[in-house]
LUMDOKOL-740141 format. One record per residue: x negated, y, z of N, C-alpha, C in turn. Coordinates in steps of 0.2 Angstrom, whole numbers, plus 5000, padded with zeros to 4 digits. Example, Ala and Ser with C-alpha at 12.3 -4.5 7.8 and 13.67 -1.06 7.14 Angstrom:
493449725039493849785039493449845039;493649895035493249955036493650005039;
***
This chain:
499649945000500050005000499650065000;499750134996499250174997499350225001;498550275002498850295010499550345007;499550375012500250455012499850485010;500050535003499850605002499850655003;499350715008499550755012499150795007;499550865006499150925004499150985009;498450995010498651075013498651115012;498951185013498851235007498551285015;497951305013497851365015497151315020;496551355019495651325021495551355030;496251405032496151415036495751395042;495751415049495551365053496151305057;496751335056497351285058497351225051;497351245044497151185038496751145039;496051175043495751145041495651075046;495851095054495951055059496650995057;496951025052497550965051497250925046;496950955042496650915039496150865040;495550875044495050835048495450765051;496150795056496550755059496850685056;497150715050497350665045497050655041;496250675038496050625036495550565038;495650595046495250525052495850455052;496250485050496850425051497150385045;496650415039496750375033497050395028;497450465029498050485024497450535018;497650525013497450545006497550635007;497050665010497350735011496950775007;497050825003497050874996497250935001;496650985001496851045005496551104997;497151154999497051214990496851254995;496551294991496351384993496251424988;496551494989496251534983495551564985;495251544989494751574990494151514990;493451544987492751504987492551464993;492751474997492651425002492951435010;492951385015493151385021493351435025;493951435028493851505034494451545035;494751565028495451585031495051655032;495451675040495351745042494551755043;494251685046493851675046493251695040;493151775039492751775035492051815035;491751795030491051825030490851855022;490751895025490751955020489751975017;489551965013488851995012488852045011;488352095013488052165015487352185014;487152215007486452215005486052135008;486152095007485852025007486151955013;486352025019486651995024487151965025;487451895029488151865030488451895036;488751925035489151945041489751915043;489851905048490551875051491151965052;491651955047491952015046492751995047;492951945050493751915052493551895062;493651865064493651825070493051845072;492951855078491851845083491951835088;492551825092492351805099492651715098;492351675103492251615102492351615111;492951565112493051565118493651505118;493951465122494351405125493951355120;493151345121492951275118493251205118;493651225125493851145127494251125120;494851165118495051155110494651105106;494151135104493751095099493151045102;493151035107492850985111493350925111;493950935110494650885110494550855104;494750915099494750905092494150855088;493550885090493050815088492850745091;493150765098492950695101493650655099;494050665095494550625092494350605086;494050625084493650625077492950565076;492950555083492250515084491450565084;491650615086491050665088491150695093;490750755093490450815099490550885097;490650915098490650995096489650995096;489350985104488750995102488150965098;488750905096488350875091488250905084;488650925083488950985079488851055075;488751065081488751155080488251175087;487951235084487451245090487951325094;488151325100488351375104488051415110;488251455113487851495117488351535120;488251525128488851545133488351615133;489051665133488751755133488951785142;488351775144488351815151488751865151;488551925146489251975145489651965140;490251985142490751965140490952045134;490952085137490752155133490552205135;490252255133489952335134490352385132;490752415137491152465133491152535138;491052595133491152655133491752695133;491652755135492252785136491752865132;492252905128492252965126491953015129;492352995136492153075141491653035145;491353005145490752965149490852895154;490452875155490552805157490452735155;490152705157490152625154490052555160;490252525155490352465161490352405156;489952355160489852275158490052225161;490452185156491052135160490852095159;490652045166490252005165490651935166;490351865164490851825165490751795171;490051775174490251775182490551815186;491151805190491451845193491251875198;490451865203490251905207490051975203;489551945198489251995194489852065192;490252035188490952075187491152115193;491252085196491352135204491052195205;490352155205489852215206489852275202;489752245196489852305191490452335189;491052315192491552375193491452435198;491352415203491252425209490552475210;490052465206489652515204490252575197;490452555197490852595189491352625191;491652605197492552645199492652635205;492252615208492152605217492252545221;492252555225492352465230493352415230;493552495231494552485229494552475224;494352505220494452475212494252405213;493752395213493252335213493652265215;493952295223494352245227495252215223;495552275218496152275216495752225207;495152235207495152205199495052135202;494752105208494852045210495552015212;495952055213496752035214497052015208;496652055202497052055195496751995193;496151965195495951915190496251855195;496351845199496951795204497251815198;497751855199498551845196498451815190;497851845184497751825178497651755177;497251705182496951635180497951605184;498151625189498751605191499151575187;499451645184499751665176499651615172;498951605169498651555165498851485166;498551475173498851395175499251365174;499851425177500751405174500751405168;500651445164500851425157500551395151;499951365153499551335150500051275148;500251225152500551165149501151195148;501851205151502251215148502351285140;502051325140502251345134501351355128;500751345131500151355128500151285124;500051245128500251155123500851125121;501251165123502051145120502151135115;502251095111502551065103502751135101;503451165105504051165102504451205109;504151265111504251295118505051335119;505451315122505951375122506151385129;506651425132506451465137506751415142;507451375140507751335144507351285146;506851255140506251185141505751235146;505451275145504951305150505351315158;505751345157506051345166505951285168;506351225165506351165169505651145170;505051145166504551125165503951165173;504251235170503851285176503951235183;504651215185504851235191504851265197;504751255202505151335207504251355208;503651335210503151355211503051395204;503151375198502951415191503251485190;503851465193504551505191504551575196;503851555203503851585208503251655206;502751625204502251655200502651705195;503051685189503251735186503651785188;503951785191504451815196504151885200;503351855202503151885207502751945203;502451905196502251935190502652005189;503351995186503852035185503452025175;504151955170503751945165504151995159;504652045164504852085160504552135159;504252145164503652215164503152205155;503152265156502652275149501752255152;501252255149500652215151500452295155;500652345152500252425153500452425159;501452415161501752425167501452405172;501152335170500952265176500152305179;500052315173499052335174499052415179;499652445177499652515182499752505188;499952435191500252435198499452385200;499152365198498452335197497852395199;497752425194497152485193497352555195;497052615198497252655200496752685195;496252675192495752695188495952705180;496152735179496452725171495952705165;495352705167495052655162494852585162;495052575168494952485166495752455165;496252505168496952495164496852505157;496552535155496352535144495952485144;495352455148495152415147495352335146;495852335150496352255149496952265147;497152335145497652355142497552315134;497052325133496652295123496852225125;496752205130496852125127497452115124;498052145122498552145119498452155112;497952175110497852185103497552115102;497252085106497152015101497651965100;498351975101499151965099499252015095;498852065090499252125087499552165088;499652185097500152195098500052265102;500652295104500152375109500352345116;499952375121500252365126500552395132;501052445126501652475130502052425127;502052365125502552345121502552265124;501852245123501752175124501752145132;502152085134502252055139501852065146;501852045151501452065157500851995158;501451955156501051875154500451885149;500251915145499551935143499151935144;498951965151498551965159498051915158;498351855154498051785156497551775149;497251815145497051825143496251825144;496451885148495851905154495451845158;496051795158495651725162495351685156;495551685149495351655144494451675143;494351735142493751775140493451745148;493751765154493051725159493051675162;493451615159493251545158492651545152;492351605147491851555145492051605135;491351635135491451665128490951645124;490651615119490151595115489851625110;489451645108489151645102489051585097;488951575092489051505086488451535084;487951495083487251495080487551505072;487351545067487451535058488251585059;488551595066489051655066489851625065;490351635069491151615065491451565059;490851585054490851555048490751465046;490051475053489651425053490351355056;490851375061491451335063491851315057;491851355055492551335048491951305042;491151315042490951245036491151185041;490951195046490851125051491551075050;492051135050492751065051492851065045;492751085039492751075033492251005031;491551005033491050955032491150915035;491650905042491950865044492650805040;493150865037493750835033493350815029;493150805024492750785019492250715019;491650715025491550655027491950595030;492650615031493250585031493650575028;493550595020493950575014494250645010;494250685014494750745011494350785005;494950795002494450834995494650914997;494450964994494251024993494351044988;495051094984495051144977494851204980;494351234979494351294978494651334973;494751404972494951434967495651414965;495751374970496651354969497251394972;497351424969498051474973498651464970;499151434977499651394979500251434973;500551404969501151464967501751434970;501851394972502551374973502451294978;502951294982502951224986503451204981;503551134981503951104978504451034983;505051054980505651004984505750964981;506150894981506350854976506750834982;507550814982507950804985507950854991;507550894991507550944997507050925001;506650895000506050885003505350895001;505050905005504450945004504150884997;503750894989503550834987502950864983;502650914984502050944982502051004982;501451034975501451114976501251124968;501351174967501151194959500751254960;500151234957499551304958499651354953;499351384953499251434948498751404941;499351434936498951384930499551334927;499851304933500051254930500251184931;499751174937499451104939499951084945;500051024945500551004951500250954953;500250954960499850904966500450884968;500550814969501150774972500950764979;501450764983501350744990501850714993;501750674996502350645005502450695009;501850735009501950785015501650825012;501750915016501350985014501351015021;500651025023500551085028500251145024;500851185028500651265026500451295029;499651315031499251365033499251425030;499851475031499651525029500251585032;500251635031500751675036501451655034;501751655039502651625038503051675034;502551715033503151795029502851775022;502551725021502451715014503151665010;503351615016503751585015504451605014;504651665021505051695019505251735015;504951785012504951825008504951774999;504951715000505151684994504651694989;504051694992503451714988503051614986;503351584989503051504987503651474983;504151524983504851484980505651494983;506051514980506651534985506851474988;506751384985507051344989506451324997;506051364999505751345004505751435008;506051435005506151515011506451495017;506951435018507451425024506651395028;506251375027505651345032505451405037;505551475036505451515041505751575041;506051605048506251635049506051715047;506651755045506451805043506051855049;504951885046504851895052504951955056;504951975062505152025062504652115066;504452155068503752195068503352175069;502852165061502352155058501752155066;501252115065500552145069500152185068;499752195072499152245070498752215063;498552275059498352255055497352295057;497152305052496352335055495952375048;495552425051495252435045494552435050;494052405046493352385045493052395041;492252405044491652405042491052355043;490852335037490352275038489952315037;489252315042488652355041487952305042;487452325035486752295038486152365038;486152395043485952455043485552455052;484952505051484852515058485252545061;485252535068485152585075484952595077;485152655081484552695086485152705091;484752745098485252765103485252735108;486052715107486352665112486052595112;486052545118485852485118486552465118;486852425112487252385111487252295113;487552265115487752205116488052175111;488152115113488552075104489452105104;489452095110490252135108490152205113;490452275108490552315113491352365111;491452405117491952425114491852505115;492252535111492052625113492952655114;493152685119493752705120493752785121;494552805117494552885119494952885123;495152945125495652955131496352955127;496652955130497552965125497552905124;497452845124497452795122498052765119;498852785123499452775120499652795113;499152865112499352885104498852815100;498552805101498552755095499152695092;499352685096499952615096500652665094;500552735097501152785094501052775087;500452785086500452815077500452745071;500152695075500252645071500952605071;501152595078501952545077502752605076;502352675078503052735076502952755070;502252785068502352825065502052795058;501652715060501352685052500952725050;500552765053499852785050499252755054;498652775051498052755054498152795060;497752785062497752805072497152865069;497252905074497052995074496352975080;496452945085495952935090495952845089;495752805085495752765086495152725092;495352685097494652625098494252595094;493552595095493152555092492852515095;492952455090492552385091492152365086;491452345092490852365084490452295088;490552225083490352175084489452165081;488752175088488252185084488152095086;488152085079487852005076487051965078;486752025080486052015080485752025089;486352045094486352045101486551995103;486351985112486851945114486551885116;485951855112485551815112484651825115;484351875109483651865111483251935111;484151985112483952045116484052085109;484052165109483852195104483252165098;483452175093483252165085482952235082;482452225080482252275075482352255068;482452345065482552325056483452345057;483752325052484352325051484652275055;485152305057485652275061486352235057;486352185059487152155056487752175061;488252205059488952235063489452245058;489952245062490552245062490952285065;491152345063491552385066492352395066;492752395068493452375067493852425071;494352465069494952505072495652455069;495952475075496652445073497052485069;497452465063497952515060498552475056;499052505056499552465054499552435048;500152365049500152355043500652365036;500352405034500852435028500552425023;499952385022499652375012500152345009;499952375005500352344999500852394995;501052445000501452484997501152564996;500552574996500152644995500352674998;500452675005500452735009499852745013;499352715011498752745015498352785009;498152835010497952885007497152895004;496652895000496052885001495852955008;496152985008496053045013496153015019;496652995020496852975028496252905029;496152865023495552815027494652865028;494652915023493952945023493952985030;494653015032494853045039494652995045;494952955046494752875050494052875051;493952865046493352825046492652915049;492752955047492453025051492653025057;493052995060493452995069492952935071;493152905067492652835072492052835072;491552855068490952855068490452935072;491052955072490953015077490853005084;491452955088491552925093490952875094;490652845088490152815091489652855093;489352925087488752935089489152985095;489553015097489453045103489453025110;489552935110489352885114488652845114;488252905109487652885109487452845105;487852795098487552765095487352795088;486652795087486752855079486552765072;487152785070487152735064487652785057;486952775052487052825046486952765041;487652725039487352665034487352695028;486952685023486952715017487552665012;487852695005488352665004488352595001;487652575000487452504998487452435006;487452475011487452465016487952445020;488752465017489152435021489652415018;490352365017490752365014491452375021;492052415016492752435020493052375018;493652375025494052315021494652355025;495252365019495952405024496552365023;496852365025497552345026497852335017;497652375016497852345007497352285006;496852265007496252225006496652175009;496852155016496952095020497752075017;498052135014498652115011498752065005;498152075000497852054995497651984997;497151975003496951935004497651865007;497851905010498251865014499151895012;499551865006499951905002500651895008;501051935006501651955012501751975016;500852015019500752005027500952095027;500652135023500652205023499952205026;499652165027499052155031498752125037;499452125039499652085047499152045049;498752045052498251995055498551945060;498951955064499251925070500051885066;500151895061501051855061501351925066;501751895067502451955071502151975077;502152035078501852075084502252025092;501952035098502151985104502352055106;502852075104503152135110503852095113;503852115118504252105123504352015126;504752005131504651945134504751885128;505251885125505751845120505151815116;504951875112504451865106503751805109;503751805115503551725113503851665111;504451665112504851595109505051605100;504851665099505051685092504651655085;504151625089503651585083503951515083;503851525075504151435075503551405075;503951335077503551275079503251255073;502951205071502551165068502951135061;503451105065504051085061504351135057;504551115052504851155049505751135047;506251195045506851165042506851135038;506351105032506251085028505851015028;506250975027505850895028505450895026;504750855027504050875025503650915024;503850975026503551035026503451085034;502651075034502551075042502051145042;502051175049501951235047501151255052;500551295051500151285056499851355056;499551375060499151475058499151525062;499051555063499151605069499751655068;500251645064500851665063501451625066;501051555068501751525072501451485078;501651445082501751445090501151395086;500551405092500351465101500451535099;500251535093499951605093499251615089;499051685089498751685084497851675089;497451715085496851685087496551615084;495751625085495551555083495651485085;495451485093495751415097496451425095;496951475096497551455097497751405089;497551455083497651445078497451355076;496751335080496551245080497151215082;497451245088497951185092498451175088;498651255084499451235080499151195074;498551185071498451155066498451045071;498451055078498250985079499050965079;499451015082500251015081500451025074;500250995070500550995064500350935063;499750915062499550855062499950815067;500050825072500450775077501250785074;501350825074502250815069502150785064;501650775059501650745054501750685053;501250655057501250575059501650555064;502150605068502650575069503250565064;503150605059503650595053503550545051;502950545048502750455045503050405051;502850405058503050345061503850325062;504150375061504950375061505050335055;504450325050504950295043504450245042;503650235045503550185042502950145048;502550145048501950085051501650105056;501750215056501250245061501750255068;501350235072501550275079501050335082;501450385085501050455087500850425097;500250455096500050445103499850505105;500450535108500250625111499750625117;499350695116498850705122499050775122;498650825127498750885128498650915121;498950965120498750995115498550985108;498650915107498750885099498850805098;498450775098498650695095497950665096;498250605098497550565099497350535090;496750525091496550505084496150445083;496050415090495950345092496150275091;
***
């Protein structure tokens, strides 16, 4: 009998995990990309000679992909070479200041506490209780959940879970939660951001986000070769496992045949038949009837877009500031930014900067040119010219302002750095308007609001940082091990497989 045909559409890092999964188990898996190789958001961008990591940089919940390969009959550190970062980040403030977040929690103490005093210091060890608390609870019931709703999570939490959230207050907004925390209003900006890595603001996003906070200080890594170097690895993975690789193949349509998922027609012409399709890619492509109107019903129409970003890839010196591998530079007003991008849909007037230096972090500053990354948030509108070549040359004079009068002086010449804006990630990633994150996580609800793995569509299963956990890289792995575990539990409902569930995805043993 031959094995099951599984296509994936989209090289992301959820594709690429479903794909590894299923073809440790035998199934004949074909994953298409329009793009030349591996990685999805995950990308790298070259810069006068350089490879730079210009989508994802922080590397953090290794346990994920410590699960994922040792199902696979490996090691991550067999693997992939990694590196725990003592700091977590470096970040500055406008009108003066800075502070290093460190991931041992004495060290953090102190260095608050030298930064905003001994009460501050004592109230930010309060907040990181409440954030790993937070974490705890929701870890098994809604972070590994298949398939999370609010009904199933109450019963799961029960009354100690239910007590925690309570005490939280999950209707409060993250900004709300962190004012009754911090009396310092910069390190209320400063855990305030962790809502943007859900694309979200955090006058908007849940108080439950807190537990983010505990994510970065259980443990953040560096990837020897950069971000990049993970999506070859689970790609050289799927492949030494059977799975084949189209590049240059862009999906034009899922295709039904009695109403069930039964291949895809690429661009050109060519049709790949299948038993099953995992679609790695944002659920707004679905909906919006851009793969086909009979697979629109597989997701829900999305609703306020996520942060989208406008970046700089630079290989250029520095002088000035000692930078870290991750740092962050914040203005005052901080609330106008998330005004201007989720009200009023422009680029942010004062935006924060995030300037990822590639070549810190490890073996100390680097002489010569520097590999970075620079990133402001901005919404997501590509695709319909509202951003103006003035308002991105405006932007882009605010931010580098705010660097150098935080002391970092970087003048890349124009061979030196490549932009990437919201019309770019649109193009790149079609339906999104640019959307990095799937659907903004404002308010309590909008966690239950991503669909699951499963889709309305028989055979057609859904994996990405656009649907449940959530977005990010670990999370993005998990939705792809949960796709691969709804999958073969589809097979096992019709033919010879049985699923053997484990936390967070499927056994492969």
């Amino acid at each position: 009998m031959s094995a099951d045909r599984v296509v994936v559409v989209g090289a992301g890092i959820a594709g690429l995990t479903s794909a590894l999964l299923l073809a440790q188990r035998g199934l004949q898996v074909t994953v298409v990309d329009a793009a030349s190789e591996p990685g999805g958001k995950i990308r790298r961008v070259m810069v006068d000679g350089a490879p730079i990591d210009s989508g994802p940089t922080v590397f953090t919940m290794k346990w994920i992909f410590d699960g994922i390969l040792d199902a696979v009959g490996t090691r991550l550190d067999r693997e992939l070479v990694t590196r725990p970062l003592p700091l977590l980040a470096r970040h500055f403030w406008e009108e003066g200041g800075e502070l290093d977040l460190f991931a041992d929690p004495a060290a953090a103490f102190d260095a608050v506490a030298r930064f905003a005093g001994l009460a501050e210091a004592q109230r930010f060890r309060t907040f990181c209780a409440q954030a790993r608390e937070v974490y705890d609870t929701l870890e098994g019931p809604f972070i590994r959940s298949a398939s999370p709703t609010m009904t199933r999570m109450v019963g799961d939490l029960g009354l100690r879970g239910l007590s925690v959230l309570s005490r939280l207050g999950p209707m409060k907004s993250l900004w709300n939660s962190l004012g009754h925390h911090f009396k310092d209003p910069r390190l209320q900006q400063l855990f305030g951001r962790y809502a943007t890595y859900c694309g979200s603001s955090p006058w908007e996003a849940p108080a439950t986000l807190m537990l983010i906070a505990q994510v970065e200080m259980d443990g953040v890594w560096s990837v020897d070769g950069g971000m990049h170097a993970l999506a070859q690895m689970m790609a050289r993975l799927a492949r030494e496992r059977g799975a084949q690789f189209r590049w240059g193949a862009r999906c034009e349509r899922i295709e039904l045949t009695g109403g069930r998922a039964s291949g895809v027609l690429l661009e050109g012409g060519e049709r790949l038949p299948a038993d099953r399709v995992v679609f790695n890619g944002d659920i707004a492509a679905l909906a919006s009837g851009l793969l086909g109107d009979p697979v629109r019903r597989a997701a829900p129409a999305v609703g306020q877009r996520s942060l989208s970003a406008l970046t700089w890839s630079i290989h250029a010196p520095t002088e000035g500031l000692a930078l870290d591998r991750h740092n962050v530079f914040f203005r005052s007003d901080y609330r106008s930014e998330f005004s201007d991008i989720f009200e009023a849909g422009r680029l942010p007037r004062r935006p924060t900067v995030y300037v990822c230096a590639q070549d810190r972090g490890q073996d100390g500053p680097q002489a010569g040119a520097q590999r970075l990354l620079c990133l402001v948030n901005a919404p997501a509108i590509g695709g319909r010219g509202l951003i103006t070549p003035e308002a991105m040359a405006e932007c882009e004079s605010t931010t580098f302002s705010l660097l150098h009068r935080c002391g970092l002086a970087l003048s890349p010449q124009p061979h030196q750095v490549v932009r990437t804006s919201p019309e770019d990630f649109d193009r790149l990633f079609p339906a999104t308007g640019g959307a990095l994150y799937g659907q903004a996580t404002h308010g309590w609800m909008s966690a239950f609001a991503r669909s699951p793995s499963t889709s309305p569509v028989p055979g057609l299963f859904l994996a990405g940082g656009s649907v449940h956990p959530g977005p990010g890289v670990p999370m993005a792995a998990m939705s792809g091990q949960l796709a691969a575990a709804a999958l073969m539990g589809s097979l096992a409902s019709t033919s010879r497989w049985r699923p053997v569930a484990t936390s967070g995805g499927m056994s492969m043993r």
